[in-house]
N, C-alpha and C positions, 0 to 999 in steps of 0.2 A: 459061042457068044450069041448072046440074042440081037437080034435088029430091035433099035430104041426107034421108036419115031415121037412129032410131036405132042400127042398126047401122053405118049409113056413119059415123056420131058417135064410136061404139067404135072401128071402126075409125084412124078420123082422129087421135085419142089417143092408141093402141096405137102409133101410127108417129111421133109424136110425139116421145113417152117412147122410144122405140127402131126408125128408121127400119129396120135392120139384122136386124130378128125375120123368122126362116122362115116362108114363108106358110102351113105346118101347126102352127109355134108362134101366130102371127096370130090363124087359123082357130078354135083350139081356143079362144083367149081370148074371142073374140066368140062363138062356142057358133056357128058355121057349118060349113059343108064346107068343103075346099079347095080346090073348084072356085067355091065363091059365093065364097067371101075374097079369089080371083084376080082372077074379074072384076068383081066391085066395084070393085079397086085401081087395076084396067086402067081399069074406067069414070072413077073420081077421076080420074084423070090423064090420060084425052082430055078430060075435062069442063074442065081447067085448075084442078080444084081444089087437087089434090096438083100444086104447081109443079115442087119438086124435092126430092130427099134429100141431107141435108146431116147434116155434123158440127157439133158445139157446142164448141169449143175454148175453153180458160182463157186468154186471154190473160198473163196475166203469164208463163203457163207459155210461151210462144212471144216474150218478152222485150219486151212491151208491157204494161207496169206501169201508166200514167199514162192512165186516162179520162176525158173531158170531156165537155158537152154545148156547143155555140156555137150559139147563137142570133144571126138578122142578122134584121135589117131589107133589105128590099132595093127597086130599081124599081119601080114599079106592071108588069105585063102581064112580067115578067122570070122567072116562077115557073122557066117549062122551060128555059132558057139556063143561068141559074144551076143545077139540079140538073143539067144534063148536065157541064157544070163539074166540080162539087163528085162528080157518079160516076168522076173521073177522077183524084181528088188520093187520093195514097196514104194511110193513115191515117182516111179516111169511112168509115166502117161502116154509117151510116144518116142517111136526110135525111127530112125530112117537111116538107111546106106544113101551116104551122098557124095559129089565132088569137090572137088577143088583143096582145100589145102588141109579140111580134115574128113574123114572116112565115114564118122558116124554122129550122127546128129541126135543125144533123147532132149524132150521136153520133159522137164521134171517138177513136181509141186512138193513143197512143207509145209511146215509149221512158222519155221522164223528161217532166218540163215544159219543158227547153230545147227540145224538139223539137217540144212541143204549141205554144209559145211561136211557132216557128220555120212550125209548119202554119199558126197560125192569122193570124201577121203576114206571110207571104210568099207563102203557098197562098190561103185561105180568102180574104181581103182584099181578094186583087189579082182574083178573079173578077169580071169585069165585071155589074153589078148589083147587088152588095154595095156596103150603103149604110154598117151600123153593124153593129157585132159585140158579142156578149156571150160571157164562158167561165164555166162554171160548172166547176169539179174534181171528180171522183166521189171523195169519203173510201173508201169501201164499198160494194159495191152484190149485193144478191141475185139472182141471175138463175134465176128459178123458169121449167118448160118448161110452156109450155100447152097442152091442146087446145083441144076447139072447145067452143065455150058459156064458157069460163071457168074451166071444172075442168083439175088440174094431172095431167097425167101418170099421177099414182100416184091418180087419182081423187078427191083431195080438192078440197073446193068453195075456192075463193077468200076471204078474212073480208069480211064486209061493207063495203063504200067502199074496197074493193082494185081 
């Protein structure tokens, strides 16, 4: 594990809020060279901190209106069968082993509900180890971009109990 300090912090943020910034636009935000801004980024990313750069798409805008969360119960000792599963059905976005009163948490996006209906009874179900399922419908959902420690992008601290 590498040691973050707080430049690697700025930086981490900086790429966050805009993985696509020029490394002398970068540079100049964290008050560095363009030679430290580089290989710091170079370090992040042998280190396995910076995994990958990606986009943040709207969904709806790409014609998946309909977000859920499904909660299962599943197997005892079944955690990695079921996620290798569940990374394979179209419409997972994200899975997490969790506590409390169910096992595994995915986020999941469609088209309308006949098709979350259609993932969750035909896909999600039939994965062996899935025991019991929950769906919850997202009404609205804010998707604020983080960096590290918990501050957003554009600097601002998170509200308390966020």
């Amino acid at each position: 594990m590498s040691r973050i300090d707080a430049v690697d912090r700025q930086i981490l943020t900086e790429l966050v809020g805009d993985a696509r910034v020029s490394m002398r636009d970068l540079a100049a935000r964290v008050h560095v060279s363009r030679a430290n801004a580089y290989a710091r980024v170079r370090r992040l990313i042998d280190d396995g901190v910076i995994e990958r750069f990606t986009a943040q798409v709207a969904p709806e805008e790409v014609g998946l209106g309909t977000t859920a969360y499904v909660s299962m119960r599943i197997q005892q000792n079944s955690w990695q069968a079921v996620a290798d599963h569940l990374s394979g059905v179209p419409g997972v976005e994200h899975i997490a082993l969790c506590s409390g009163d169910f096992d595994v948490v995915a986020l999941v996006r469609t088209r309308d509900t006949s098709h979350l209906r259609d993932l969750v009874l035909e896909d999600i179900r039939a994965v062996p180890g899935v025991v019991t399922t929950r769906t919850v419908v997202v009404l609205d959902e804010v998707r604020p971009v983080f960096g590290v420690g918990g501050a957003t992008a554009n600097g601002a601290e998170p509200a308390p109990g966020s």
